[in-house]
PQR file of N, CA, C, O and H, with PARSE charges and radii, in Angstrom:
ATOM      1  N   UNK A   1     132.903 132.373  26.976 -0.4000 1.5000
ATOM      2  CA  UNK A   1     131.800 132.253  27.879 -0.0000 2.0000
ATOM      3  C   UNK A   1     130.708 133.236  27.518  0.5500 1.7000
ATOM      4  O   UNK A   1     130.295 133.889  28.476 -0.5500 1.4000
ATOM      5  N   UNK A   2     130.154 133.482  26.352 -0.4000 1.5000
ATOM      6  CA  UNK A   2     129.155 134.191  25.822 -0.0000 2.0000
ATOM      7  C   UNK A   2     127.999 133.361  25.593  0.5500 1.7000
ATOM      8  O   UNK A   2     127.616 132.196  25.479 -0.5500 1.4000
ATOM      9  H   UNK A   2     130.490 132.951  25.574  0.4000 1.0000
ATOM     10  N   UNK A   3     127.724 134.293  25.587 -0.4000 1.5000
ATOM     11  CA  UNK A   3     125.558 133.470  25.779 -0.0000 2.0000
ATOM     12  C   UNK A   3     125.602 132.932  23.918  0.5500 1.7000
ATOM     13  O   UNK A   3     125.751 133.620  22.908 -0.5500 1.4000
ATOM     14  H   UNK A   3     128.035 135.239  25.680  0.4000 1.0000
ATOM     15  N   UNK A   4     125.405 131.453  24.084 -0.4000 1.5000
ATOM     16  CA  UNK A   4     125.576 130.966  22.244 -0.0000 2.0000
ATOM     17  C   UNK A   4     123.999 130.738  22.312  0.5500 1.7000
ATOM     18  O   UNK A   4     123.279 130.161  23.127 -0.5500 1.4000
ATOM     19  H   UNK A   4     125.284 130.894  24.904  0.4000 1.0000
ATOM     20  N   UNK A   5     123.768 131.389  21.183 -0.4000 1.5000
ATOM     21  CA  UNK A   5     121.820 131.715  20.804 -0.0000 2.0000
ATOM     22  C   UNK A   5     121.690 129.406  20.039  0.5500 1.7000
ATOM     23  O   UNK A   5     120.610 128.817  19.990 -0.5500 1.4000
ATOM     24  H   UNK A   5     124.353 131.857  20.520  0.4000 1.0000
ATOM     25  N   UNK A   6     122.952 128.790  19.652 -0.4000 1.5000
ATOM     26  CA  UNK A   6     122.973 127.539  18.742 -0.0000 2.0000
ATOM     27  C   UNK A   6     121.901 126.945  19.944  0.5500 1.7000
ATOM     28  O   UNK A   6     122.144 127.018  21.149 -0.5500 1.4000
ATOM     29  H   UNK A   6     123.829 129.269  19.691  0.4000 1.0000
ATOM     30  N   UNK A   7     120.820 126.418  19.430 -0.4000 1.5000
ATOM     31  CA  UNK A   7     119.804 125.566  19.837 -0.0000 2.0000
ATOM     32  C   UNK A   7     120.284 124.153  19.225  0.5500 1.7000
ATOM     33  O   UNK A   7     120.981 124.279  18.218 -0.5500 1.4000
ATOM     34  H   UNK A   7     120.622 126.358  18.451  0.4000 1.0000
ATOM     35  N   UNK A   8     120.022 122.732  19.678 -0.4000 1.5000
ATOM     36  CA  UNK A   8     120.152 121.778  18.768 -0.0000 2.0000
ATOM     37  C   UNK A   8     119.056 121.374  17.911  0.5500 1.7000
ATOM     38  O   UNK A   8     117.910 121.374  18.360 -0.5500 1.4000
ATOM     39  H   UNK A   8     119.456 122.629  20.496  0.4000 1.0000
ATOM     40  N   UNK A   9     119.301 121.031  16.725 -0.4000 1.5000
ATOM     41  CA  UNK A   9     118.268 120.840  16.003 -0.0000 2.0000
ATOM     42  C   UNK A   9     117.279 119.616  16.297  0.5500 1.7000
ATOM     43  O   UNK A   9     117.661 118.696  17.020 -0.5500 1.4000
ATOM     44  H   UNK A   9     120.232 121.031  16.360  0.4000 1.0000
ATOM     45  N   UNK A  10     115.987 119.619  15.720 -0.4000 1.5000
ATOM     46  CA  UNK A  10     115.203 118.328  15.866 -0.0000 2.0000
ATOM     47  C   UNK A  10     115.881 117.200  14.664  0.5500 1.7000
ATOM     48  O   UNK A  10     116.421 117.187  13.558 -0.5500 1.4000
ATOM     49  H   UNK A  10     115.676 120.366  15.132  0.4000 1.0000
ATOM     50  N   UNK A  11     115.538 116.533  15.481 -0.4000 1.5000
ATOM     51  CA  UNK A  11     115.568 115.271  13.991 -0.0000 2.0000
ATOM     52  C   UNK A  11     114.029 115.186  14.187  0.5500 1.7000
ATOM     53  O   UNK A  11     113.322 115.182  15.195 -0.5500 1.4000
ATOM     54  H   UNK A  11     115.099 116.543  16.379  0.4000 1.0000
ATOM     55  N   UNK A  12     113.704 115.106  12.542 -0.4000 1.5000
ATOM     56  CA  UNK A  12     112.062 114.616  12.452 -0.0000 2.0000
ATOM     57  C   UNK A  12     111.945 113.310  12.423  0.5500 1.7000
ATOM     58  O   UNK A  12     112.771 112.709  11.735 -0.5500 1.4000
ATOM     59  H   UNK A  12     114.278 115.109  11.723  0.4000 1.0000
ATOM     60  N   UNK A  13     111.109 112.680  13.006 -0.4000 1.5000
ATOM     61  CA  UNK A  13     110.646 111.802  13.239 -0.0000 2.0000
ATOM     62  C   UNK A  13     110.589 110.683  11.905  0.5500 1.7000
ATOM     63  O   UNK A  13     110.101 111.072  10.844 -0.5500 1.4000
ATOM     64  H   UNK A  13     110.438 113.169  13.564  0.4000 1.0000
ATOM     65  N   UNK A  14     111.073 109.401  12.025 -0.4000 1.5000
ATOM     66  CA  UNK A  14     110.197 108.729  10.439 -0.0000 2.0000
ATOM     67  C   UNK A  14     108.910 108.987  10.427  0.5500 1.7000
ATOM     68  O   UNK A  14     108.379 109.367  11.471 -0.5500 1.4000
ATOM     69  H   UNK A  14     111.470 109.085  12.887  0.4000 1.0000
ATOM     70  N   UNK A  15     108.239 108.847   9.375 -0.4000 1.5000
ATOM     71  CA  UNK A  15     106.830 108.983   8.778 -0.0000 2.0000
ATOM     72  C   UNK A  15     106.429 107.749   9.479  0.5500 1.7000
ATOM     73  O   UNK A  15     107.278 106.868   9.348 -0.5500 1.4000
ATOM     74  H   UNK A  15     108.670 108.539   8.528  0.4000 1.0000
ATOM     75  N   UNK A  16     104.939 107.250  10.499 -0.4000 1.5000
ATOM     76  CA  UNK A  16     104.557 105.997  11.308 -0.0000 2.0000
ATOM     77  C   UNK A  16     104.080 105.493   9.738  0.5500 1.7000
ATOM     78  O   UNK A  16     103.883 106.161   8.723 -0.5500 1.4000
ATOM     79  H   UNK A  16     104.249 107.966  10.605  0.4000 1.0000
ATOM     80  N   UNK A  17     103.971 103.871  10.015 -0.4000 1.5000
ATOM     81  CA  UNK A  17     103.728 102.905   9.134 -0.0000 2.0000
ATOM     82  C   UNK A  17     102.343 103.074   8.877  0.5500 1.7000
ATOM     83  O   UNK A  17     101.689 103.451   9.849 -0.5500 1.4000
ATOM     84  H   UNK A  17     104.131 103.328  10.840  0.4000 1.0000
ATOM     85  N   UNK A  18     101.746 102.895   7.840 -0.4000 1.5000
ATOM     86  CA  UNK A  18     100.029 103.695   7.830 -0.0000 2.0000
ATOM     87  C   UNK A  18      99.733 101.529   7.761  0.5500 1.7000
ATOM     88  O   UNK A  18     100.227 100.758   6.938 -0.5500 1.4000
ATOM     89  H   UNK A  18     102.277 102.589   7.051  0.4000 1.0000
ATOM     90  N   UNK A  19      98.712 101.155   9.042 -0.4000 1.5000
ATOM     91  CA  UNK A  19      98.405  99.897   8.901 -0.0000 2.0000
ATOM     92  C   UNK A  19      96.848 100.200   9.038  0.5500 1.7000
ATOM     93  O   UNK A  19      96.253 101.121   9.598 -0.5500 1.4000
ATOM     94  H   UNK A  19      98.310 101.781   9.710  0.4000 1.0000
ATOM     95  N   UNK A  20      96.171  98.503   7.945 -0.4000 1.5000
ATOM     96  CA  UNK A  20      94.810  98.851   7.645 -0.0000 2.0000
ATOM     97  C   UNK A  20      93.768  98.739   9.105  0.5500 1.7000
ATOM     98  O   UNK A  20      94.089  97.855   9.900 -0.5500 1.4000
ATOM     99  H   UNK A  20      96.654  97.755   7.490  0.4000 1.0000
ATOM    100  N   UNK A  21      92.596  99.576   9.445 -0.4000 1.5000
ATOM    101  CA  UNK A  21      91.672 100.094   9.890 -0.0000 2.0000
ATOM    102  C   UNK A  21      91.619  98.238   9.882  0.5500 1.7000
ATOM    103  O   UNK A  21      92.371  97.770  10.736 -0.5500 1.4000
ATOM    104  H   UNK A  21      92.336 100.295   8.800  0.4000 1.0000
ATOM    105  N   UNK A  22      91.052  97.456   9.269 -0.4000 1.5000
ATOM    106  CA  UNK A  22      90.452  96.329   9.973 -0.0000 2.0000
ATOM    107  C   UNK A  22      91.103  95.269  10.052  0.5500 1.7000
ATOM    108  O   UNK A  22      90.698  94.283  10.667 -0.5500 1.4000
ATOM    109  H   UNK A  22      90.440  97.837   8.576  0.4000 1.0000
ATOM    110  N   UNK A  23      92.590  95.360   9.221 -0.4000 1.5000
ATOM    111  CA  UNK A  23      93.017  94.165   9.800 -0.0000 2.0000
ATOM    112  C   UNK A  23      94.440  94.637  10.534  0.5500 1.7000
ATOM    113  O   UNK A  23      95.249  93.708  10.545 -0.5500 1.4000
ATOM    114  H   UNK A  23      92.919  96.161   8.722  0.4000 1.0000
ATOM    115  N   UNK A  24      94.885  95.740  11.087 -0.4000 1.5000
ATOM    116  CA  UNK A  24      95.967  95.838  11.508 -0.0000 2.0000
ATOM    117  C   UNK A  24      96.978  95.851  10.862  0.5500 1.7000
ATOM    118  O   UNK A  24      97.895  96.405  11.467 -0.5500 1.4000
ATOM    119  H   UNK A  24      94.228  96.494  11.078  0.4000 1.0000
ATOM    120  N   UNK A  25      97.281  95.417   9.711 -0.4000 1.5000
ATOM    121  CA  UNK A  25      98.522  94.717   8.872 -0.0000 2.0000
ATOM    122  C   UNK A  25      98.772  96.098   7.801  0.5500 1.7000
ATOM    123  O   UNK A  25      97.973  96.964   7.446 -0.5500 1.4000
ATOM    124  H   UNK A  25      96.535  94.966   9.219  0.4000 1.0000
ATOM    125  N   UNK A  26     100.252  95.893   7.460 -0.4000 1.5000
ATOM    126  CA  UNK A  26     100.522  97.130   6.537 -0.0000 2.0000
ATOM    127  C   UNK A  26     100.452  96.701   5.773  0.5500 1.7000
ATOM    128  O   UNK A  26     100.510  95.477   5.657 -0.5500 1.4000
ATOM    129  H   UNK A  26     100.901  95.190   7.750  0.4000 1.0000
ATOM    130  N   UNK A  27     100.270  97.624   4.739 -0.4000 1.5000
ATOM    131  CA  UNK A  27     100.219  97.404   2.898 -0.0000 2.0000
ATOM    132  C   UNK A  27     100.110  96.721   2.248  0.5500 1.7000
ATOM    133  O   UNK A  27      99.129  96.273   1.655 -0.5500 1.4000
ATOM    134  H   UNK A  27     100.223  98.619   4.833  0.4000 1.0000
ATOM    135  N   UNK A  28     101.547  96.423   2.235 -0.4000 1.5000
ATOM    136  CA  UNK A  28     102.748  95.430   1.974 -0.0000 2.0000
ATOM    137  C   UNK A  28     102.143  94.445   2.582  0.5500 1.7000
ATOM    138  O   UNK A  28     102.805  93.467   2.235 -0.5500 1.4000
ATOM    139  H   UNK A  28     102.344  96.786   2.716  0.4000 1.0000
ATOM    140  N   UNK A  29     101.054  93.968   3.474 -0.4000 1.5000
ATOM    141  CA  UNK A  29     100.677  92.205   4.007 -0.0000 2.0000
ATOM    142  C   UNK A  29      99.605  92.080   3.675  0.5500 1.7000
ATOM    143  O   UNK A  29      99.221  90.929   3.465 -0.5500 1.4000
ATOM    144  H   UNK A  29     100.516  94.762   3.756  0.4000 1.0000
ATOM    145  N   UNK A  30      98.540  93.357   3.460 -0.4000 1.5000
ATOM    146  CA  UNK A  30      96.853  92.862   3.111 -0.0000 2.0000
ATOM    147  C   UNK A  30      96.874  92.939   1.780  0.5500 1.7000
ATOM    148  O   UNK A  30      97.550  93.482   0.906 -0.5500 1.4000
ATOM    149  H   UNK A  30      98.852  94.292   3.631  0.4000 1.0000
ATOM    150  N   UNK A  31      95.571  91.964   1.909 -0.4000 1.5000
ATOM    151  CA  UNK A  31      95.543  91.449   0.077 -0.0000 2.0000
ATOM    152  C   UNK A  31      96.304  90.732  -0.440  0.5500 1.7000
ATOM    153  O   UNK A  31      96.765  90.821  -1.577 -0.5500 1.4000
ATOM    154  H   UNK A  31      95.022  91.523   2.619  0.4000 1.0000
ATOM    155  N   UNK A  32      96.590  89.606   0.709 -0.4000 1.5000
ATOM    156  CA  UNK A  32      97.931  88.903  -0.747 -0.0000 2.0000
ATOM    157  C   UNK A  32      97.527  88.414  -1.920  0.5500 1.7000
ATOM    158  O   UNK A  32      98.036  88.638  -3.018 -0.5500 1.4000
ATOM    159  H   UNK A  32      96.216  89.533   1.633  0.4000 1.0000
ATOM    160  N   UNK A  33      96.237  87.477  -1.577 -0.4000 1.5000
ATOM    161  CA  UNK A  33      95.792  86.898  -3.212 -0.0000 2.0000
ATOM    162  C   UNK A  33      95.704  87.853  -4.167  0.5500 1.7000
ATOM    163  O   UNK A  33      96.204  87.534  -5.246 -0.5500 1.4000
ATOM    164  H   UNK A  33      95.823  87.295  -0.685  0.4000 1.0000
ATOM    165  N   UNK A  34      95.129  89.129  -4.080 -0.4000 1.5000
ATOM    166  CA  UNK A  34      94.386  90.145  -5.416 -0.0000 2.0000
ATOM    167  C   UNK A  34      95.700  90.729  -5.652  0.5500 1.7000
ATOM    168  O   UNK A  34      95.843  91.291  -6.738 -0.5500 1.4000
ATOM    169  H   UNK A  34      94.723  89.388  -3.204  0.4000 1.0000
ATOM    170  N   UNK A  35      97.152  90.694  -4.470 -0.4000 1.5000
ATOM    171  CA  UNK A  35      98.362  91.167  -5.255 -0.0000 2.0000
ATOM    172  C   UNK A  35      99.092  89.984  -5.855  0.5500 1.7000
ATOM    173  O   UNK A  35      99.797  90.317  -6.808 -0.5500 1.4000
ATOM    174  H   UNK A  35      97.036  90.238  -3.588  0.4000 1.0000
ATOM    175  N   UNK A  36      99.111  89.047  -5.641 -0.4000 1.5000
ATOM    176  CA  UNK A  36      99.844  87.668  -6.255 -0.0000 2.0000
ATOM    177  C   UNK A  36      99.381  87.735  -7.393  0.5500 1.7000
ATOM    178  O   UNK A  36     100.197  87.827  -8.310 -0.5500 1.4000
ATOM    179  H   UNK A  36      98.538  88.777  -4.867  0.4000 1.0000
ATOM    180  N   UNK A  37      98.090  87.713  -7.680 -0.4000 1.5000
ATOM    181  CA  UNK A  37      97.430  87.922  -9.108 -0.0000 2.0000
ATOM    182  C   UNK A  37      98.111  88.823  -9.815  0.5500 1.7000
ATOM    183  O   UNK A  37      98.945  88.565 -10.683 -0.5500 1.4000
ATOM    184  H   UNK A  37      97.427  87.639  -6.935  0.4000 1.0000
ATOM    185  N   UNK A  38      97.646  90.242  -9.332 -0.4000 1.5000
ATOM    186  CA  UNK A  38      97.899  91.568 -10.287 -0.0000 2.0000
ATOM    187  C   UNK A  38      99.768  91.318 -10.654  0.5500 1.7000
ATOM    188  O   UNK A  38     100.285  91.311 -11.772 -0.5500 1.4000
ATOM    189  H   UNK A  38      96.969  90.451  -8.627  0.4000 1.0000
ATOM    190  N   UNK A  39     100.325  91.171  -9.570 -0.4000 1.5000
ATOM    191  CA  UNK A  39     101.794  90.896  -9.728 -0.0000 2.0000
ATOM    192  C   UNK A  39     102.281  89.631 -10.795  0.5500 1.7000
ATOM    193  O   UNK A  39     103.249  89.713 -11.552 -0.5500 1.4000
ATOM    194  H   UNK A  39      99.905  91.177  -8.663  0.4000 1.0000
ATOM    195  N   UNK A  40     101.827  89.040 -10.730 -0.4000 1.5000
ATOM    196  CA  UNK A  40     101.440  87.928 -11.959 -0.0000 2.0000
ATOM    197  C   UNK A  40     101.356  87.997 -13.217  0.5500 1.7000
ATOM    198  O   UNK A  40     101.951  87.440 -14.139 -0.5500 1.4000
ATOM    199  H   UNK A  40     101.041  88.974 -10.116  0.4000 1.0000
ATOM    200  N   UNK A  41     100.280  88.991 -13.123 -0.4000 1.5000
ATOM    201  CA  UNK A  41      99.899  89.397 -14.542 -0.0000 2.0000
ATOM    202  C   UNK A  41     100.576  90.488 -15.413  0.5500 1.7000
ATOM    203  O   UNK A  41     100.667  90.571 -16.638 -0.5500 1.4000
ATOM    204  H   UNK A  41      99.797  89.443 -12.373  0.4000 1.0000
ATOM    205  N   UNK A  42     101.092  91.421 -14.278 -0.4000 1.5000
ATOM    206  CA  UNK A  42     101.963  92.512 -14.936 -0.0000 2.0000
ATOM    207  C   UNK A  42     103.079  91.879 -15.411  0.5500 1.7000
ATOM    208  O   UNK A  42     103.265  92.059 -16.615 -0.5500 1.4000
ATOM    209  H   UNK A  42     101.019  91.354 -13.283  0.4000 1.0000
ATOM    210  N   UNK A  43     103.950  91.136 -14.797 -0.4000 1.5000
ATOM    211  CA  UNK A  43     105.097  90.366 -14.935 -0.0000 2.0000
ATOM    212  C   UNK A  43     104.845  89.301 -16.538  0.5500 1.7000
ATOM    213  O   UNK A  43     105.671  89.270 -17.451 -0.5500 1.4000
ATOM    214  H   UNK A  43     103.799  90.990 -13.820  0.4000 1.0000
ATOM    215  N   UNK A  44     104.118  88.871 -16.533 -0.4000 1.5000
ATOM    216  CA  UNK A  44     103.882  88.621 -17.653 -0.0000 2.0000
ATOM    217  C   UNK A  44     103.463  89.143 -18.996  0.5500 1.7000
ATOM    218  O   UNK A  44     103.914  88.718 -20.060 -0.5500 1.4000
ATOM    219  H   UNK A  44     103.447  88.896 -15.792  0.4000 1.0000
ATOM    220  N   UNK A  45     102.298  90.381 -18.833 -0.4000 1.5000
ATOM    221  CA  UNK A  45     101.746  90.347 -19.847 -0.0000 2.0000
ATOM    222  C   UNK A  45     101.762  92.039 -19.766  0.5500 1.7000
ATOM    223  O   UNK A  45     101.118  92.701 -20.579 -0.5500 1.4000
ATOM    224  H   UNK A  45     101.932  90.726 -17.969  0.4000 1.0000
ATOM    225  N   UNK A  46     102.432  92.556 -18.880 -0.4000 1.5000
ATOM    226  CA  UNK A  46     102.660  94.294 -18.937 -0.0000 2.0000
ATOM    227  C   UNK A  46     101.476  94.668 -18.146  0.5500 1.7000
ATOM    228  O   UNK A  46     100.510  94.020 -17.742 -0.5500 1.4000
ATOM    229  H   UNK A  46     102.955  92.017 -18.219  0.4000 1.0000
ATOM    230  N   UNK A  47     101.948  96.314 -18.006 -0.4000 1.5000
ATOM    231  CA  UNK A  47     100.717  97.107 -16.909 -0.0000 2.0000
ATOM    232  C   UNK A  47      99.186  97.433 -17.683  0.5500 1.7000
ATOM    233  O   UNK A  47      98.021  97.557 -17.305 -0.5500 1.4000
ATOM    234  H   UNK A  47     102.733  96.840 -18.334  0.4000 1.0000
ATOM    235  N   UNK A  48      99.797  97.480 -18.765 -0.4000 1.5000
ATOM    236  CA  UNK A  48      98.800  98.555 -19.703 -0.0000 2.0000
ATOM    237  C   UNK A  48      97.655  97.028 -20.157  0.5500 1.7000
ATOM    238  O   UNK A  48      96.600  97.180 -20.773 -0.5500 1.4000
ATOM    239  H   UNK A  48     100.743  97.379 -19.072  0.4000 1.0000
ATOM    240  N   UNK A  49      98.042  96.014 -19.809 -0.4000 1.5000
ATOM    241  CA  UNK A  49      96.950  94.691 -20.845 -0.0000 2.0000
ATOM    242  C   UNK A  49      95.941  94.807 -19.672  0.5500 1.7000
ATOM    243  O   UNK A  49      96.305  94.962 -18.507 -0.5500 1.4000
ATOM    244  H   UNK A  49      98.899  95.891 -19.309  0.4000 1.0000
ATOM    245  N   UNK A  50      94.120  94.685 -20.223 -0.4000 1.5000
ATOM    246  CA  UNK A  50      93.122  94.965 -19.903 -0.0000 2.0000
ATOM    247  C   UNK A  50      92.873  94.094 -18.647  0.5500 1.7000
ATOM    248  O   UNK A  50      92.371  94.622 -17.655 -0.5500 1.4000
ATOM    249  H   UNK A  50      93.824  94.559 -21.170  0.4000 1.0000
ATOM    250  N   UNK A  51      93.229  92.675 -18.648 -0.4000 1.5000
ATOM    251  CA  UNK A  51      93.351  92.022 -17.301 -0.0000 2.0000
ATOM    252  C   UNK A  51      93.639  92.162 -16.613  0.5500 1.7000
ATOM    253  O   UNK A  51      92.982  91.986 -15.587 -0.5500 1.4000
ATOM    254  H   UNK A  51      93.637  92.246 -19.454  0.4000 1.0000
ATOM    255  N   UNK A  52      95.326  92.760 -16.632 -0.4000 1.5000
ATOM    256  CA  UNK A  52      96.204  93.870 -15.369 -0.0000 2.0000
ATOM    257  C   UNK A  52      95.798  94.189 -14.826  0.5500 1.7000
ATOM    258  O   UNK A  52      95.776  93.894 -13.631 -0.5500 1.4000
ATOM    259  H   UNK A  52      95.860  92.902 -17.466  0.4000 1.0000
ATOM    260  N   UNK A  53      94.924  95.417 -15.667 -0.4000 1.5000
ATOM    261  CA  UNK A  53      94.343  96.488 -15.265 -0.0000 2.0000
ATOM    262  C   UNK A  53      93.045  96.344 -13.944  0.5500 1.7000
ATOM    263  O   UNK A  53      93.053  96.919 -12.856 -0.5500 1.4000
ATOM    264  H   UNK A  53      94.942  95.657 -16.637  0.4000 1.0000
ATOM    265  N   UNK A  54      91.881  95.277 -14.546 -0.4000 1.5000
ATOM    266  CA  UNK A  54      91.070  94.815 -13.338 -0.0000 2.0000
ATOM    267  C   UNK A  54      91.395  93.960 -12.287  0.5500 1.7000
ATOM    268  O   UNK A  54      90.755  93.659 -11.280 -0.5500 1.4000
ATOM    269  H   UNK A  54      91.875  94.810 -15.430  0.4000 1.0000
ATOM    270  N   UNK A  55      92.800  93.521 -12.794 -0.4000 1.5000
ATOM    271  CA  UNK A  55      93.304  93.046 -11.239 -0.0000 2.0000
ATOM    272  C   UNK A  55      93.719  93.890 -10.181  0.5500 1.7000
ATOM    273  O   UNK A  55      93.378  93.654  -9.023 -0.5500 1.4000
ATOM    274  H   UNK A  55      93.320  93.766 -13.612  0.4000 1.0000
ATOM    275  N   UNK A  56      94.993  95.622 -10.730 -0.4000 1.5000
ATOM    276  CA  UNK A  56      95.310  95.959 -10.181 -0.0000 2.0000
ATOM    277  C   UNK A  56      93.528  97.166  -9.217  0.5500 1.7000
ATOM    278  O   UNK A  56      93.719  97.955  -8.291 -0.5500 1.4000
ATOM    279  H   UNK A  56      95.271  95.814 -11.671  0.4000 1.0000
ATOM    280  N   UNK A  57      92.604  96.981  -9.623 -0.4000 1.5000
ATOM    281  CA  UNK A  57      91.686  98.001  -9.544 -0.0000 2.0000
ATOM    282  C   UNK A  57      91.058  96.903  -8.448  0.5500 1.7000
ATOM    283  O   UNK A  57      90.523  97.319  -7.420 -0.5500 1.4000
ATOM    284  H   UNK A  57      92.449  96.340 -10.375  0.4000 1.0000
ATOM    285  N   UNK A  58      91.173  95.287  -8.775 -0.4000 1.5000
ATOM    286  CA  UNK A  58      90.316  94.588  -7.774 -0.0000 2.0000
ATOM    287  C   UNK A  58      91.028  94.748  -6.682  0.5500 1.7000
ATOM    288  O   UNK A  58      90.511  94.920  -5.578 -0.5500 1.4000
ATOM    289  H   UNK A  58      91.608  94.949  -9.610  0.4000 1.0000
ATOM    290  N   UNK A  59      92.907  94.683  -6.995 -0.4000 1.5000
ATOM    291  CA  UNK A  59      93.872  95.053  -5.327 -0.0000 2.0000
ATOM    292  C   UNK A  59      93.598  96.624  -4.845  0.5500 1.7000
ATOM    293  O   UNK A  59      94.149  96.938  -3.790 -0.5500 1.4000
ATOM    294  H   UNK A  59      93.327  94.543  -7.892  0.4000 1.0000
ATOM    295  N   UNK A  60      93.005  97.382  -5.343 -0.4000 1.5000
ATOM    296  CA  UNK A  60      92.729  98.431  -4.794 -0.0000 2.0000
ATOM    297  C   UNK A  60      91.772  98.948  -4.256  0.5500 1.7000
ATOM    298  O   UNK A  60      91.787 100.072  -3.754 -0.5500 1.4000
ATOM    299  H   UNK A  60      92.557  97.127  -6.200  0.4000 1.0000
ATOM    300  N   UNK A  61      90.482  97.922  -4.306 -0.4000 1.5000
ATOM    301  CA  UNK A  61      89.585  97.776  -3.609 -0.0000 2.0000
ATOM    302  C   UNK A  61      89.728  97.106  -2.612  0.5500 1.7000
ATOM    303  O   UNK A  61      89.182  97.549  -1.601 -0.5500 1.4000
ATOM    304  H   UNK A  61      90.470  97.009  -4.713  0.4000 1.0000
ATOM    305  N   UNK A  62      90.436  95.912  -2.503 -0.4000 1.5000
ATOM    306  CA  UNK A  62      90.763  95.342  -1.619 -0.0000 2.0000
ATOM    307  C   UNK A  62      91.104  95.795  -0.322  0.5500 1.7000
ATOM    308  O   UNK A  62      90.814  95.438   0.820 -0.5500 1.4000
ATOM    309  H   UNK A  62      90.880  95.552  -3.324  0.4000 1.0000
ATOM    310  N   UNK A  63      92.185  97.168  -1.097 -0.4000 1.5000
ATOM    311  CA  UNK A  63      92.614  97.744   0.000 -0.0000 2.0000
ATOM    312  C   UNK A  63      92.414  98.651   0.680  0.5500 1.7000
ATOM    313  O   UNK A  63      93.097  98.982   1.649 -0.5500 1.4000
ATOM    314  H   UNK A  63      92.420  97.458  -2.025  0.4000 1.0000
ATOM    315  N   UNK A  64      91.309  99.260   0.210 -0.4000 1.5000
ATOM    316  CA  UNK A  64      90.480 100.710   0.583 -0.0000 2.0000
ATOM    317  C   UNK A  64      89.492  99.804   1.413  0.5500 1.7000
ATOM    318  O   UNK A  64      88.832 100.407   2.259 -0.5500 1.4000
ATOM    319  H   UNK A  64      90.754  98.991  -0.578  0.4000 1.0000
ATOM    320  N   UNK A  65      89.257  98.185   1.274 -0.4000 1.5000
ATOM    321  CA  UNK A  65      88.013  98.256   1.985 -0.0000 2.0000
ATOM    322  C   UNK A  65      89.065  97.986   3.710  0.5500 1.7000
ATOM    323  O   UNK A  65      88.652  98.306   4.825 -0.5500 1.4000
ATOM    324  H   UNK A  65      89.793  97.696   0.586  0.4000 1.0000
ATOM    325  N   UNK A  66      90.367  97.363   3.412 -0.4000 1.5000
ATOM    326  CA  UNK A  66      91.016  97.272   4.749 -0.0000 2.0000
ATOM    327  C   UNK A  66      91.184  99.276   5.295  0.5500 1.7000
ATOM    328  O   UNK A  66      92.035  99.559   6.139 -0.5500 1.4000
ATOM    329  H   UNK A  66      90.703  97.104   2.506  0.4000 1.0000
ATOM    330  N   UNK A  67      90.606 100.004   4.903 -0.4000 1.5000
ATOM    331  CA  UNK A  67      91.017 101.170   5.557 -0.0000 2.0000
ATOM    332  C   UNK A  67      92.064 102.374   4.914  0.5500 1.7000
ATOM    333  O   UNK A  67      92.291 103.524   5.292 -0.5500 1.4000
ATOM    334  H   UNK A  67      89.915  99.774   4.218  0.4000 1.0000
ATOM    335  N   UNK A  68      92.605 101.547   3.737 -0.4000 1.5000
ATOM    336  CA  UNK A  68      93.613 102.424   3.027 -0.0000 2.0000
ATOM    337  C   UNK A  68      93.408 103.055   2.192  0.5500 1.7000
ATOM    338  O   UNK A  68      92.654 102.510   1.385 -0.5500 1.4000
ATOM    339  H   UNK A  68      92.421 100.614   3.431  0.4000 1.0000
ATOM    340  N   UNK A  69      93.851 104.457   1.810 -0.4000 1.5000
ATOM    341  CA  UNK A  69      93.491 105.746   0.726 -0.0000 2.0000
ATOM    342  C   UNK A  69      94.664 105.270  -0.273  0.5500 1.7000
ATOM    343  O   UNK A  69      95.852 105.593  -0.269 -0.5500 1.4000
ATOM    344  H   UNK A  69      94.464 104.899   2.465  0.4000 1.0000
ATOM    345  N   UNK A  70      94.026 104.481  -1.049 -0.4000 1.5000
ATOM    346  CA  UNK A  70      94.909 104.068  -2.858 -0.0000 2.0000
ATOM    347  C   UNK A  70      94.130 104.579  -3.480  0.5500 1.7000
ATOM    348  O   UNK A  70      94.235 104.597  -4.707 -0.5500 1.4000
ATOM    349  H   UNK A  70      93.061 104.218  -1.052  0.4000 1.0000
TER
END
């Protein structure tokens, strides 16, 4: 019956889902066409080929304009 200093620990919280500023939707749902593409093209023809490349840069505009820091 002594005074026990054991506090219980926190559990931290998950990290909240970061969803886009104008359309509500996470990540993973905005932009499907400019990712169907880029996903397309990598799968076929690798990351590094010059087409890839302005696809994956057009999905990343895409997604900065929904609100997201890519």
């Amino acid at each position: 019956m002594g005074n026990s200093s054991s506090t219980p620990s926190a559990t931290p919280a998950p990290p909240a889902q970061k969803v886009g500023i104008k359309s509500g939707k996470k990540i993973c749902c905005c932009c499907p066409e400019t990712k169907q593409a880029r996903d397309a093209c990598i799968l076929s023809n690798g990351e590094e080929d010059k087409d890839c490349q302005r696809l994956i840069e057009l999905h990343k505009e895409c997604l900065r304009s929904e609100g997201f820091d890519v």
